[in-house]
N, C-alpha and C positions, 0 to 999 in steps of 0.2 A: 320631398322634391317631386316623388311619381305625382302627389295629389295634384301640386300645382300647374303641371304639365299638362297634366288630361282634362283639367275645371278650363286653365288655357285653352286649349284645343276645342273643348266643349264649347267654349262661348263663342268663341270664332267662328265656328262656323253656324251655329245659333243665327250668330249676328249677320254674318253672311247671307245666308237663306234669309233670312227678315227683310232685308235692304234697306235701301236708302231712305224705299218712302215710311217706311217703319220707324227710322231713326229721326226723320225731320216731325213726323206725329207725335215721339215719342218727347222731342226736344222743343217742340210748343207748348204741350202740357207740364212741361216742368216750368218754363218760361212763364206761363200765365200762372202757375202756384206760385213761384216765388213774388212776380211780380202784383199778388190782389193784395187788395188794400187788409184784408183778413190776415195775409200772413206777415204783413209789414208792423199790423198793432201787434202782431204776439209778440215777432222779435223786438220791437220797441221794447212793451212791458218787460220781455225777459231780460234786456241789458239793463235794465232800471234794477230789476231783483237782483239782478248780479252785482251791479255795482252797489248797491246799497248794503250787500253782503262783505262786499268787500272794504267799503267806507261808510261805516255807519252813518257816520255826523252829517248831515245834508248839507249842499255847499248851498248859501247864503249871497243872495243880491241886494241889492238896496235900494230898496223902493222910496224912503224919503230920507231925508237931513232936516230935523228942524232947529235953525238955526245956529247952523254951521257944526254943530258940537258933537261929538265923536259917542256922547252918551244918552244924545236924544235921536237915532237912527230908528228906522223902521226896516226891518229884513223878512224877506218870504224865502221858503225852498225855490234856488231856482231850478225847473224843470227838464233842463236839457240834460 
């Protein structure tokens, strides 16, 4: 409980002394990583790894029906 009391205290005033214009510097470059197109494909790919971890079997669209019948279908992985 002393640990978390003095890491507290430490950072407070850390952050203090830094200021404001430190904290709005430090809150655009988190701003512009989260938001580059770089870190949007990882996360993308990464929920695809994940969820395909989690649900093997890829879910299935249908791309044609020929002629009406339930045995003449064409299906892709769909992607989302």
């Amino acid at each position: 409980m002393i640990q978390f009391v003095v890491g507290a205290a430490a950072g407070y005033l850390m952050g203090t002394k830094a200021g404001r214009k430190r904290y709005d510097q430090i809150k655009r470059g988190a701003q512009a990583a989260v938001s580059s197109p770089a870190t949007k494909a990882v996360v993308k790919a990464t929920r695809k790894a994940v969820a395909r971890k989690l649900d093997p079997e890829p879910r299935m669209k249908e791309v044609k029906n020929l002629r009406g019948r339930s045995s003449n279908r064409i299906l892709e992985p769909d992607d989302d």
